[in-house]
C-alpha positions as CSV (number, residue, x, y, z in Angstrom):
1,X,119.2,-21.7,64.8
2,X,121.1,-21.3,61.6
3,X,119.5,-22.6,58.5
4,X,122.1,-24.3,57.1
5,X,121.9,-26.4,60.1
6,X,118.5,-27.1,59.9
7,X,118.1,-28.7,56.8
8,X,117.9,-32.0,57.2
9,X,115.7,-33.7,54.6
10,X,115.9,-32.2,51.0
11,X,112.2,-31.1,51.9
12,X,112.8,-28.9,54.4
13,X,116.2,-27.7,52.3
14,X,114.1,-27.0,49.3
15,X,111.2,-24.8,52.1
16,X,114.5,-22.9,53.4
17,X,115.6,-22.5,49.6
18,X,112.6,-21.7,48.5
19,X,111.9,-18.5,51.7
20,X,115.0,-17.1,50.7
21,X,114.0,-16.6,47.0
22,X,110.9,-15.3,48.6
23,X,113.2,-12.0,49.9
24,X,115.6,-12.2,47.2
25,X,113.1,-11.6,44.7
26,X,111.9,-8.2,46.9
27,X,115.4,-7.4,48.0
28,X,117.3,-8.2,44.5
29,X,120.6,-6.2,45.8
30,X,121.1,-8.4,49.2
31,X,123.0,-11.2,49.7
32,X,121.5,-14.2,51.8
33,X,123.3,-16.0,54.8
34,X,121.9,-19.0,55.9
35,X,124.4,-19.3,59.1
36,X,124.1,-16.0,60.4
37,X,125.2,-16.3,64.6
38,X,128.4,-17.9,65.2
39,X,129.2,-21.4,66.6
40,X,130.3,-20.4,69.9
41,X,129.6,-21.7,73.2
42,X,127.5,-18.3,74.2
43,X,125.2,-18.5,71.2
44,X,124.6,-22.0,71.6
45,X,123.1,-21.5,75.0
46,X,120.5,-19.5,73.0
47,X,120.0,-22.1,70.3
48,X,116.4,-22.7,69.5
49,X,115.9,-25.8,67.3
50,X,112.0,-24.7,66.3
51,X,113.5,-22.2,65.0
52,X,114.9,-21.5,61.1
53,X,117.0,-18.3,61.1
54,X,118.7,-16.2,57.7
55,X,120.1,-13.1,57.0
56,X,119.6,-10.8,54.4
57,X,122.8,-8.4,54.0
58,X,122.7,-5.4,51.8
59,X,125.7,-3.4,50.1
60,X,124.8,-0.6,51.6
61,X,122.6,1.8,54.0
62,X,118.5,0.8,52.8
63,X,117.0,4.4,53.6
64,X,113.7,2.6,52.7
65,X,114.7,-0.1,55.1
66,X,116.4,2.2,57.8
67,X,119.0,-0.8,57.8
68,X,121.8,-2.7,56.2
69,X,120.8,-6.3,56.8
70,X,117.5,-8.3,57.8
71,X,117.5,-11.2,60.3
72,X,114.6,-13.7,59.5
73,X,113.5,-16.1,62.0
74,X,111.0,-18.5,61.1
75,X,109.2,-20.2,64.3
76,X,108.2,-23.5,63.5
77,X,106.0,-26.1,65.6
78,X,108.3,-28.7,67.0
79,X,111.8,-28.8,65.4
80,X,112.7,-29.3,61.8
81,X,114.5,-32.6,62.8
82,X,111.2,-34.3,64.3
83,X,110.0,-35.6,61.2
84,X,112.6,-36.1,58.1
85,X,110.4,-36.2,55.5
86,X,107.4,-33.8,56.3
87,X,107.9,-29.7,56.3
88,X,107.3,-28.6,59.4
89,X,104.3,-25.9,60.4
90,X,105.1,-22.2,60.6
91,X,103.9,-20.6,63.5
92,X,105.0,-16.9,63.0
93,X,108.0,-14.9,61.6
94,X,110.0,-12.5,63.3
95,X,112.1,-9.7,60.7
96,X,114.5,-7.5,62.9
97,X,116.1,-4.6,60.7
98,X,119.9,-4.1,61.8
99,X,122.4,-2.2,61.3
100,X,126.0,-2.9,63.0
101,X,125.3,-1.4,66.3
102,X,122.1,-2.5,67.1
103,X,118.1,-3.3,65.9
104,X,116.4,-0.6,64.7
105,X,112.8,-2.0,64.2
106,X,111.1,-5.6,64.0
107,X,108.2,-6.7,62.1
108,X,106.3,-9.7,63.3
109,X,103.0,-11.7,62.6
110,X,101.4,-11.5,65.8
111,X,99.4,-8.8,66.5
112,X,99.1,-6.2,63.9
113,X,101.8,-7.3,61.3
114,X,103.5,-3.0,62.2
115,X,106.9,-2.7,62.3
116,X,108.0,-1.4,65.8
117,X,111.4,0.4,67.2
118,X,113.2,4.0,66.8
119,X,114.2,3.8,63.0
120,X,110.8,2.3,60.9
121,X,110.8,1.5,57.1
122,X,109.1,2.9,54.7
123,X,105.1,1.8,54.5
124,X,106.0,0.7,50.5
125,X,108.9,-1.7,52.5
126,X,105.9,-2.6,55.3
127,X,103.7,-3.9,52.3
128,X,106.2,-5.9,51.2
129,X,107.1,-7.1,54.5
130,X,103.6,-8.4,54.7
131,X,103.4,-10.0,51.7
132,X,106.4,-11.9,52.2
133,X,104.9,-13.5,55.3
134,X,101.9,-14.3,53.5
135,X,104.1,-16.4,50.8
136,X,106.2,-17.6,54.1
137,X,102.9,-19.0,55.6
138,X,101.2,-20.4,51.7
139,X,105.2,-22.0,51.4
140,X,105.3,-23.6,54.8
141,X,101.0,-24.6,54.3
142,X,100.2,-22.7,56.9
143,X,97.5,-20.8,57.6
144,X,97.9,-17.8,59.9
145,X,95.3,-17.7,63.0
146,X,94.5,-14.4,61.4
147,X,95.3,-11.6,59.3
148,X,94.8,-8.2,60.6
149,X,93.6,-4.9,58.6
150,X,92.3,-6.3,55.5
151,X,95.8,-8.5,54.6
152,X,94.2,-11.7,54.3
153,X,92.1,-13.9,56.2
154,X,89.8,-13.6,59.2
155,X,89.6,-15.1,62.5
């Protein structure tokens, strides 16, 4: 779900706020979207309301990234509207690298926090990726179940 649309209390508009200047301070040269799948009945079949989802557009081909924009998806427990003055819990965070004809990789925080797909980004752009999430999880107050290979806390 877009996450313009999600931002309901000015709590959770600060949290969304607050996890894109988390990327913009990494990614200076891109330019955030908060609304970044179309209102259209198609897409709206596929709307998930636990769901907080931004886009990261650059001006050009990232060979570091091995893309030209970032979709973020933040999965939260239970949807942002539930409660309208608490921040809701984040679960995990799904980062897809895309160019305009398709993904390339995906980074999430299950398993082993690796990028996966045919194009990867550089392991500098991997560390980064991580510690993002970790500022994601510290921003929403939420502790991971785990942190794998040394990035944080243990099981």
């Amino acid at each position: 779900m877009n996450a313009a649309d999600q931002a309901h209390s000015p709590e959770l508009a600060q949290a969304i706020a607050s996890a894109v200047s988390l990327f913009r301070a990494a990614f200076p040269d891109a330019r955030a979207n908060l609304t970044p799948w179309r209102d259209d009945p198609q897409t709206r079949r596929f709307d998930e309301r636990a769901n907080l989802d931004f886009s990261l557009h650059f001006p050009g081909w990232s060979p570091r990234l091995e893309s030209r924009s970032l979709l973020v998806q933040l999965h939260l427990e239970g949807s942002p509207q539930g409660s309208p003055s608490a921040r809701p819990r984040l679960l995990g965070v799904l980062i897809r690298g895309m160019t305009y004809e398709s993904e390339r990789w995906r980074f999430t925080t299950l398993g082993d926090w690796q990028p996966s797909g045919s194009h990867l980004p550089h392991p500098a752009v991997v560390d980064t990726l991580q510690e993002l999430c970790r500022g994601l999880f510290e921003l929403f107050d939420s502790a991971p179940a785990q942190y794998r290979d040394g990035g944080g806390l243990a099981a």
